[in-house]
C-alpha positions as CSV (number, residue, x, y, z in Angstrom):
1,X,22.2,-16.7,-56.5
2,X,21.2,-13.7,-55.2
3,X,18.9,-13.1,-51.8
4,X,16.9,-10.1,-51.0
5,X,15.7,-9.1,-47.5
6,X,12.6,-7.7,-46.6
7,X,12.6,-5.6,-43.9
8,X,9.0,-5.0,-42.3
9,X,8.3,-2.4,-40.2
10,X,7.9,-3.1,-36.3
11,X,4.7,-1.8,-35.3
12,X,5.1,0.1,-31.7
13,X,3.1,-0.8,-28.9
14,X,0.3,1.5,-27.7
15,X,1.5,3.8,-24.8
16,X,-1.2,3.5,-21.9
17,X,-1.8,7.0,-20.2
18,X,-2.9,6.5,-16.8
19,X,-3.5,9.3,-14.7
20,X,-0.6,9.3,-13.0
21,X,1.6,9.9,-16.7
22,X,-1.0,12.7,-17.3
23,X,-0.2,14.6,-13.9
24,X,3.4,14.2,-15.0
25,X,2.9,15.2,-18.4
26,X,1.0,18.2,-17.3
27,X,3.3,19.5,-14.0
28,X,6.1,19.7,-16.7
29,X,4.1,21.6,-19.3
30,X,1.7,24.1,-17.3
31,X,2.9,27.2,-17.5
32,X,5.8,26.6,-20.0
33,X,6.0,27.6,-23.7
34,X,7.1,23.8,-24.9
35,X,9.8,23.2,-27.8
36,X,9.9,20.6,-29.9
37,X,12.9,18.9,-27.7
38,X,10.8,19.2,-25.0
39,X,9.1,16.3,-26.0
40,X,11.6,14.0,-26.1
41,X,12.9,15.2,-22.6
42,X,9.0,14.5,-21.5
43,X,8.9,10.9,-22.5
44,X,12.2,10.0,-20.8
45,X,10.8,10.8,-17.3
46,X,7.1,9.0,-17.9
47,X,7.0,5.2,-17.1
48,X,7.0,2.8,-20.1
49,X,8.9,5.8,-22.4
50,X,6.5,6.5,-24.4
51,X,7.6,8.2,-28.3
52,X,8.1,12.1,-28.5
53,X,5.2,11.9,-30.7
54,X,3.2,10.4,-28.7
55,X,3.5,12.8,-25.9
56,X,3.0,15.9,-28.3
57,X,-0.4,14.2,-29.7
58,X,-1.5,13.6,-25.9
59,X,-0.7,17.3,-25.2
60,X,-2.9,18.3,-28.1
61,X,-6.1,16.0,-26.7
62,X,-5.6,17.3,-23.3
63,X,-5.6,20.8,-25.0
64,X,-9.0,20.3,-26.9
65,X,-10.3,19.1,-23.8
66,X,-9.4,21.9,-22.0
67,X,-10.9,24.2,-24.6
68,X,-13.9,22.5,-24.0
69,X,-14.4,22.9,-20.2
70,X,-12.8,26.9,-20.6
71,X,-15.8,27.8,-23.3
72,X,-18.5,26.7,-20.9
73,X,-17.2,29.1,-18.3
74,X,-16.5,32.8,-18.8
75,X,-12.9,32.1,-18.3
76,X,-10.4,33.1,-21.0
77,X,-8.3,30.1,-22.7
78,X,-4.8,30.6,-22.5
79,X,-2.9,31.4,-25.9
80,X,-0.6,28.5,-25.6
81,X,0.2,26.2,-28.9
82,X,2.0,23.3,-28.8
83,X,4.6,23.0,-31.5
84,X,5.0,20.4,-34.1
85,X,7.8,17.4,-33.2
């Protein structure tokens, strides 16, 4: 008799940002043109290790947040784009 296994996917927890993460996340980024490895790198040193991905999709909210605050000032935003993982 044969038995089949189902395998269902573990659903990963949610990584909390705290402000604290954030300064880390962006000290190691400002002013650096980030590769995809970076990412990986990035989550190893924040506490609770959050997922490469995760880290590139909070880099891309604090960048739309930042062009926000940059248009309402006559400050130029800086070119910077944030690769894919």
């Amino acid at each position: 008799m044969a038995t089949t296994t189902t395998i269902t996917p573990v659903a990963t927890a949610a990584y909390k940002w705290t402000p604290a993460s954030d300064r880390t996340l962006l000290l190691f980024a400002l002013g650096r043109q980030l590769v995809s490895a970076d990412f990986r790198m990035i989550a190893v040193m924040l506490p609770g290790t959050p997922t490469r991905a995760k880290v590139r999709a909070r880099l891309v909210i604090l960048r739309a947040r930042q062009l926000v605050v940059v248009a309402a000032t006559s400050l130029t935003a800086p070119s910077t784009t944030i690769p894919a993982v």
